[in-house]
N, C-alpha and C positions, 0 to 999 in steps of 0.2 A: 401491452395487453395485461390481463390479469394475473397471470402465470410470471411477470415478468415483474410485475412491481412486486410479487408474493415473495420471489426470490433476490429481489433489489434489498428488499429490506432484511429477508435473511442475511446476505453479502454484510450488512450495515451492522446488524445485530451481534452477526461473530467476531469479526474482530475487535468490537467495543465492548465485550465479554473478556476479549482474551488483556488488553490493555488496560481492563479494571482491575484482572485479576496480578497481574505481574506487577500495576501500582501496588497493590495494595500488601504485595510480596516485600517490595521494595522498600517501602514504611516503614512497616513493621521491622527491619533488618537497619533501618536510618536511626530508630528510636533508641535500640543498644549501644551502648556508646564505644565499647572493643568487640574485636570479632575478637576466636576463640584464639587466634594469637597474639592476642595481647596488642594489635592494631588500631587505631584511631580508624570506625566505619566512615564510612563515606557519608557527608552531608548535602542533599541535593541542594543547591541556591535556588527554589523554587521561582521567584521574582524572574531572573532570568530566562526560568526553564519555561516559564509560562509566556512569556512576552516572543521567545523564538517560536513558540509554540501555534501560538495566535497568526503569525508571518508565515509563519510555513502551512497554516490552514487557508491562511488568505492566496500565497502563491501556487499551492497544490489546487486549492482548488478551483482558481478561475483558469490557471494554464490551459487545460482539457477545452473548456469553450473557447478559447481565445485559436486556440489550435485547431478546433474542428470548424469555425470559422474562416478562418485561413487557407484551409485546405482542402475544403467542401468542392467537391466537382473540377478541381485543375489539376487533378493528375501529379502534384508537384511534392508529395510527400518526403521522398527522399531531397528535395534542395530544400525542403522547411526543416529537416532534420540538421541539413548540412548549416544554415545560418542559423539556427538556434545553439549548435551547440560549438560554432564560434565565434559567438557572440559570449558563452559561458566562458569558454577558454582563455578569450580576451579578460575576462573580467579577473579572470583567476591571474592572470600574469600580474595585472594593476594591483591584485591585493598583494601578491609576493615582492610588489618594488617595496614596501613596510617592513622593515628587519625584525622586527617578530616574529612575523608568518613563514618570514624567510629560514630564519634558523630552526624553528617548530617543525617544517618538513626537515628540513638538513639532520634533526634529530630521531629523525624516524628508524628505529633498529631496522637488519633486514631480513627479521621475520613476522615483523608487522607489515614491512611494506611489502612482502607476499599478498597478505591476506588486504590489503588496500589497491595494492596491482589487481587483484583479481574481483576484485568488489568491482572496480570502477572498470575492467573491461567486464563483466557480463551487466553492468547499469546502461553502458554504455550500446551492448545490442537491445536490451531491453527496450528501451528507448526509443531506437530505431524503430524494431518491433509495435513500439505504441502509435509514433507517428504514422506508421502504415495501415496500423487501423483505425486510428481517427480521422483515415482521407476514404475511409470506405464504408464503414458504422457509426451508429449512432453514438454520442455521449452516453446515453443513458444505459448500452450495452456493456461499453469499453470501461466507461469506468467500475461500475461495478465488480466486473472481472477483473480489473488489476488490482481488488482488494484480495483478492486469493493471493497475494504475496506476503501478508500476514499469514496465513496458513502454510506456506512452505518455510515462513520465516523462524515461526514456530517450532517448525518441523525441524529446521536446521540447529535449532538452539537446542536442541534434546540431545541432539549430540556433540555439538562445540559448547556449549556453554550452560548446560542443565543445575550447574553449581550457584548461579545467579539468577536462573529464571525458573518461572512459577509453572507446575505440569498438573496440575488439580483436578481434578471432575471436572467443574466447571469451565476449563481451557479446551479440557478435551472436547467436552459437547460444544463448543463454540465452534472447534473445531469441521465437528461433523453441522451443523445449521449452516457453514461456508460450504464445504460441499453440496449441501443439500439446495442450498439460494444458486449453487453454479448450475445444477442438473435444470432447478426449476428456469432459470434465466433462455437456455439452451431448448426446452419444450417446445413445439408446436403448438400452440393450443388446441386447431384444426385438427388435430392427429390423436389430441386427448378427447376433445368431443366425441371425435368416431369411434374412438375406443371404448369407452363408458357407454356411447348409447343410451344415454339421461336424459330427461323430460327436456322440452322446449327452453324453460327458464335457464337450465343448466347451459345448454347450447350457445341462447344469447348470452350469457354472461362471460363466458370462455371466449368467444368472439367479440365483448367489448375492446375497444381498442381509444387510446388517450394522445392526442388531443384530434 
């Protein structure tokens, strides 16, 4: 309905704010050539970073259909979750037979692999969580609302890592337009008509509904 692509594109709008701005943080901090101790800054490989970029837009975003397909009306959510993600596991062993990959984890400190332990078990309920509601809601709800994990992500970088990442005006209000695209997502429309009590046109258009 109305209310719901109003706030779909809010959802769309904020974190594409918030990822402009932390580029554009990012740059600017690429183009000095020492930080202030005297360090060689960081050079993105853009080439790279664009080409994963592109793969991970392509896999992120047909996943969600290919899963609500799957799992439309059978009930089977938790065994879509259970072979999808060993099917990941699988894959991940095949890349660690590679002695690169191998030694890359072996080199992992362990106070990173704290924060990598605990990354990948709450990814890993997440997850769960998503497949459970792509066996019962629409795509067009579900995904929207797991773009609010840029706003907790946010949120969490203000306090682990505010030294690298971008806190502006403009992140904050992108901020609040993700909450505001969530409330609108969440509305009745039927609930806002009776409430308003507006002309006829108002009413039909609150109750248009797509497709």
């Amino acid at each position: 309905d109305v209310l719901k692509l109003f706030g779909i594109a809010l959802l769309v709008l904020g974190p594409s704010v918030i990822v402009a701005g932390q580029r554009k943080g990012r740059l600017a901090q690429a183009r000095q050539p020492t930080a202030d101790d005297g360090k060689p800054r960081f050079k993105p490989k853009l080439l790279e970073g664009y080409t994963f970029g592109v793969l991970a837009c392509f896999g992120w975003g047909s996943s969600p259909i290919l899963v609500r397909a799957g799992l439309e009306g059978n009930g089977m959510a938790i065994a879509g979750g259970v072979v999808s993600y060993a099917a990941a596991t699988l894959m991940i062993l095949l890349v660690l037979i590679l002695p690169g990959p191998r030694h890359e984890v072996a080199a992992i400190s362990p106070r990173n692999l704290k924060w990598f332990t605990g990354t990948g078990t709450m990814t890993c309920f997440s997850q769960m969580l998503l497949y459970l509601a792509m066996a019962i809601a629409p795509v067009t709800v579900v995904q929207p609302l797991l773009r609010l994990q840029y706003l907790f992500g946010t949120i969490g970088g203000w306090f682990i890592n505010r030294d690298h990442e971008v806190f502006d005006p403009g992140v904050l209000g992108a901020l609040g337009l993700s909450i505001v695209g969530a409330v609108f997502l969440a509305i009745d429309p039927n609930w806002v008509a009776g409430w308003l009590d507006g002309p006829a046109w108002m009413t039909a258009a609150l109750g248009w509904r797509w497709p």
